[in-house]
C-alpha positions in Angstrom: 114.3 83.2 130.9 110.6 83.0 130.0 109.0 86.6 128.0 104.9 86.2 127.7 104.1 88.3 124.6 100.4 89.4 124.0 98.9 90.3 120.6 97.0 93.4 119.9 94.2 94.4 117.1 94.1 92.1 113.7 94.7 88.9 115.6 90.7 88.6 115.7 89.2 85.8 114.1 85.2 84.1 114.0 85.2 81.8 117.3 87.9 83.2 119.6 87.4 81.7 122.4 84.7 79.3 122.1 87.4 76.3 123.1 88.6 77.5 125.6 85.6 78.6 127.1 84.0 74.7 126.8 87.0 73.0 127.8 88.6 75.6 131.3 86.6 76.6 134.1 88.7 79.4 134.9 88.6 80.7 131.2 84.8 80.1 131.1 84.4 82.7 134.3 86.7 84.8 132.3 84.2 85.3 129.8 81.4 84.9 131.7 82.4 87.8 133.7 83.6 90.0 130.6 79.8 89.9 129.5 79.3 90.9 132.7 81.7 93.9 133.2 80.8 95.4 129.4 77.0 95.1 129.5 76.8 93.1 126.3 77.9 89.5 125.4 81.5 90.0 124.0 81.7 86.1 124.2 78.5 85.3 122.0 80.1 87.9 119.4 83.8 86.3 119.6 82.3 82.9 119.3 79.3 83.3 116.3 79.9 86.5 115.1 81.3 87.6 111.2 84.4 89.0 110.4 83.1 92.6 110.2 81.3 92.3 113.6 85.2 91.6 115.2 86.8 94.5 113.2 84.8 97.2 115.0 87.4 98.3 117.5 85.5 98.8 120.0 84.8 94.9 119.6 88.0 93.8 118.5 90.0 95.3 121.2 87.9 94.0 124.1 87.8 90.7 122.5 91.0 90.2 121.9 92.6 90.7 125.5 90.3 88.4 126.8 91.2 85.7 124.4 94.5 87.0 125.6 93.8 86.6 129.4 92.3 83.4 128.7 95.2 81.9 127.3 97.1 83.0 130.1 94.7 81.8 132.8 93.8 78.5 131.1 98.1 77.9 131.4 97.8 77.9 134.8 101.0 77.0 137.2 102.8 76.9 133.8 102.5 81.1 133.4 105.2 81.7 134.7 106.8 84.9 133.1 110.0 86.7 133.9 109.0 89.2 131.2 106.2 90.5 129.4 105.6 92.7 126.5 102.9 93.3 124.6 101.9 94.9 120.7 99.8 98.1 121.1 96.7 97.0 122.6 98.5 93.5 124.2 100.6 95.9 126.3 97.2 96.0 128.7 96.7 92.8 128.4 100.6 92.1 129.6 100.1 94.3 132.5 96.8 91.9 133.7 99.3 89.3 133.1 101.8 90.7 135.3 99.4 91.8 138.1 100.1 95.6 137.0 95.8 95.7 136.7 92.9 93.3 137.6 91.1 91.5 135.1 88.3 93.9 135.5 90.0 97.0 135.4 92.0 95.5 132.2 89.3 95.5 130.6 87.2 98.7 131.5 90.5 100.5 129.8 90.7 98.9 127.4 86.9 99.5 126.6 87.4 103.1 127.3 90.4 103.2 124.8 88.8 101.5 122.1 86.1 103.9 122.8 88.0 106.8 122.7 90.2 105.9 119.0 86.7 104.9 117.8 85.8 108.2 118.5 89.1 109.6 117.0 88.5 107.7 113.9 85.6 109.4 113.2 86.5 113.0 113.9 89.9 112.1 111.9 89.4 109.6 109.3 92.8 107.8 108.5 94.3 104.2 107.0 97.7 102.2 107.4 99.3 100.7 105.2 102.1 97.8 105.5 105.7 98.6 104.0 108.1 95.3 103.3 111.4 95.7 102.3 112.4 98.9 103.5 114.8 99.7 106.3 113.6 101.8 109.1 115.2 104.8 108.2 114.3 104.9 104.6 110.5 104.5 105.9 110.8 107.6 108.0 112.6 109.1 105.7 109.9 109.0 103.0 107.6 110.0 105.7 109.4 113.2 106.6 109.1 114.0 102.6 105.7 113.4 102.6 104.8 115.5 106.0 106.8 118.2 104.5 104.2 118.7 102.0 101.1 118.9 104.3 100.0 115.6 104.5 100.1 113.1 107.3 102.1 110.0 107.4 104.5 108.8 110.0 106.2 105.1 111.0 103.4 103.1 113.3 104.4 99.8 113.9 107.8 98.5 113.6 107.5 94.5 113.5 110.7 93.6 112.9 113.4 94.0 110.2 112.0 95.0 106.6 108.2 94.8 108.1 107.3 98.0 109.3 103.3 99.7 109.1 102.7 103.6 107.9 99.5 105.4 109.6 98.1 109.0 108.4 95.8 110.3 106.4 94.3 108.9 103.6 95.9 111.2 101.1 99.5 110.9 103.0 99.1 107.0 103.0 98.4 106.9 99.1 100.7 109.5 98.5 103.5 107.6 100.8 102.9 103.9 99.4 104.2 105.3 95.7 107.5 106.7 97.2 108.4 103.7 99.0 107.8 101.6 96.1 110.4 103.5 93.7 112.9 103.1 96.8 112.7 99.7 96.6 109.9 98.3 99.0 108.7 94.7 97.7 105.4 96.0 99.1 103.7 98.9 99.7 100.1 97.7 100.9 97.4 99.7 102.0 95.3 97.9 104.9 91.8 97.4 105.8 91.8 99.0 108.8 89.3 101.7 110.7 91.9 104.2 111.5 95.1 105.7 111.6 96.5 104.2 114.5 99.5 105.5 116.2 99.6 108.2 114.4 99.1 112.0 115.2 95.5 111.4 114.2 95.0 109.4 117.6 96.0 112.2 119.5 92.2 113.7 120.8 91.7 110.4 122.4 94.6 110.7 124.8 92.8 113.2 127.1 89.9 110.4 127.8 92.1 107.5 128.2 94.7 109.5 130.4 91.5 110.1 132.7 90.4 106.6 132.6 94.2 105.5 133.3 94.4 108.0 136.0 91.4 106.7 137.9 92.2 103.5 138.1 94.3 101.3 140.5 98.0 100.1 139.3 100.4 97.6 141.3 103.6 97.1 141.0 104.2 94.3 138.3 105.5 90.5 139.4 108.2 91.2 136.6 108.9 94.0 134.2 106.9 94.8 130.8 108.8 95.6 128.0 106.5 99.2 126.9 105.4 99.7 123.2 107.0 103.8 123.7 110.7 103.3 124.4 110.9 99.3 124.2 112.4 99.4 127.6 111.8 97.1 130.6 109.5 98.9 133.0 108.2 98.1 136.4 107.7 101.8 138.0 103.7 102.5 137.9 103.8 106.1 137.0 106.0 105.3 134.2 104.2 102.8 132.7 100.8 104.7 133.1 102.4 107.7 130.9 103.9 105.6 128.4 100.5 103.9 128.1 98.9 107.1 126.9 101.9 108.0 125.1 101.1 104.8 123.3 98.0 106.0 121.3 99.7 108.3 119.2 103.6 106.6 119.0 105.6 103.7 117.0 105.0 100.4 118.5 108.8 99.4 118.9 108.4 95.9 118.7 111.8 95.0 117.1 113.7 96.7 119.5 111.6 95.4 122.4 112.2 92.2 121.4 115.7 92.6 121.1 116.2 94.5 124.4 114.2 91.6 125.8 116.5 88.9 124.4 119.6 91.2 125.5 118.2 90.8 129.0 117.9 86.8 129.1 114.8 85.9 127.1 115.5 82.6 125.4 112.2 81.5 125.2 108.8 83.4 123.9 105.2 82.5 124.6 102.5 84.0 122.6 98.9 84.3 124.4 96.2 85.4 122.2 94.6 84.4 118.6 96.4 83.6 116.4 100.5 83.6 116.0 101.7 87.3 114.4 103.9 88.0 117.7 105.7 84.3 117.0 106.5 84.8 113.4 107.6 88.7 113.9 109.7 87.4 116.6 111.5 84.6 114.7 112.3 87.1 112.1 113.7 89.2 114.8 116.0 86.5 116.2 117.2 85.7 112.9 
């Protein structure tokens, strides 16, 4: 069985895009119409634009589940899924994928969420920071400590065995990444990031994107999407519209997603989207 997996924020890079949009028609109305829907040319951005232009989020996020749809749409007869999941922000683009969402209402929530942890950002200032080496529990573990005393810090993305990312406050990240180092992480790296992403810090941008997500239109997906919340197969739309504002401020489960997609047939994954992170996280998954 066939799982389409779909990046989310970092995969960004200088000319996303710009291939595909010369060499498919379908991809190039994509874009064309992304310019369209946003009111500003996303595409010229993804295609000239510096690094620090793409890691605004309300850029980056936009950008990247177009590249995202792109890939998809360029595949044509050959997307084919019979399960999707996607990493944080690529869960929206897996539900375009699946026909949960239409291209254009895709995208408005995802500009409206990128808007909305922009926002959160600000009011909240926050950092990650990437933990190797560590099992899960020892991560939350350290985390608990660290909340005990007042700070902020909790378990935000965990990629796959020994690869997991902390989010918080700035004064819980650097007082976390210590701690895990004397309990034996090889790394304890802070990241260059603009907030504290699925963290408790997220949390006042739930009430805009629940609004956004309950005004628009969901369909029942083609096949199930493996959610970000509870890394379980989902195809019930008010289910997956609570777990996608659940999402802001909750782990990315990717491990067990993967896993629990693998338990239920998948023995073959296709990443759409920049770059590769999804394929390498999943091979360490696999073993």
């Amino acid at each position: 069985m066939k799982a389409f997996v779909f990046p989310g924020q970092g995969a960004q890079f200088s000319g996303m895009g710009s291939d595909l949009y010369e060499s498919d028609g379908n991809a190039r109305k994509l874009f064309d119409d992304a310019d369209g829907i946003l009111g500003f040319k996303i595409s010229e951005i993804m295609f000239h634009g510096t690094d620090e232009d793409l890691r605004r989020t309300d850029i980056t996020q936009p950008a990247v589940f177009l590249h995202s749809i792109a890939v998809a749409t360029a595949m044509g007869n050959e997307f084919k899924p019979d399960m999707v999941a996607g990493h944080s922000l690529g869960e929206f683009s897996a539900l375009v994928a699946c026909g949960a969402l239409s291209f254009e209402d895709g995208l408005k929530l995802v500009a409206a969420r990128a808007r909305a942890m922009q926002k959160a950002c600000e009011s909240n200032p926050g950092t990650m920071a990437a933990v190797i080496g560590l099992a899960d529990e020892k991560v939350q573990e350290i985390c608990d400590q660290v909340q005990a005393g007042g700070l902020t810090v909790v378990p935000a993305n965990l990629n796959s065995p020994g690869q997991i990312v902390i989010s918080g406050s700035v004064d819980g990240i650097e007082a976390a990444c210590p701690l895990m180092k004397e309990a034996g992480a090889k790394r304890a790296l802070p990241l260059s990031v603009g907030g504290a992403f699925h963290s408790p810090l997220m949390a006042p941008a739930r009430q805009e994107l629940a609004a956004a997500i309950d005004s628009t239109e969901f369909h029942t997906p083609r096949c199930p999407i493996y959610q970000n919340v509870d890394a379980k197969a989902h195809t019930n739309i008010d289910e997956i519209r609570s777990n996608l504002v659940k999402q802001l401020d909750s782990p990315v489960r990717w491990t067990q997603s993967v896993l629990n997609m693998v338990a239920d047939g998948a023995d073959e994954f296709i990443e759409c989207g920049p770059g590769s992170v999804l394929t390498n996280l999943i091979k360490r998954i696999r073993g």
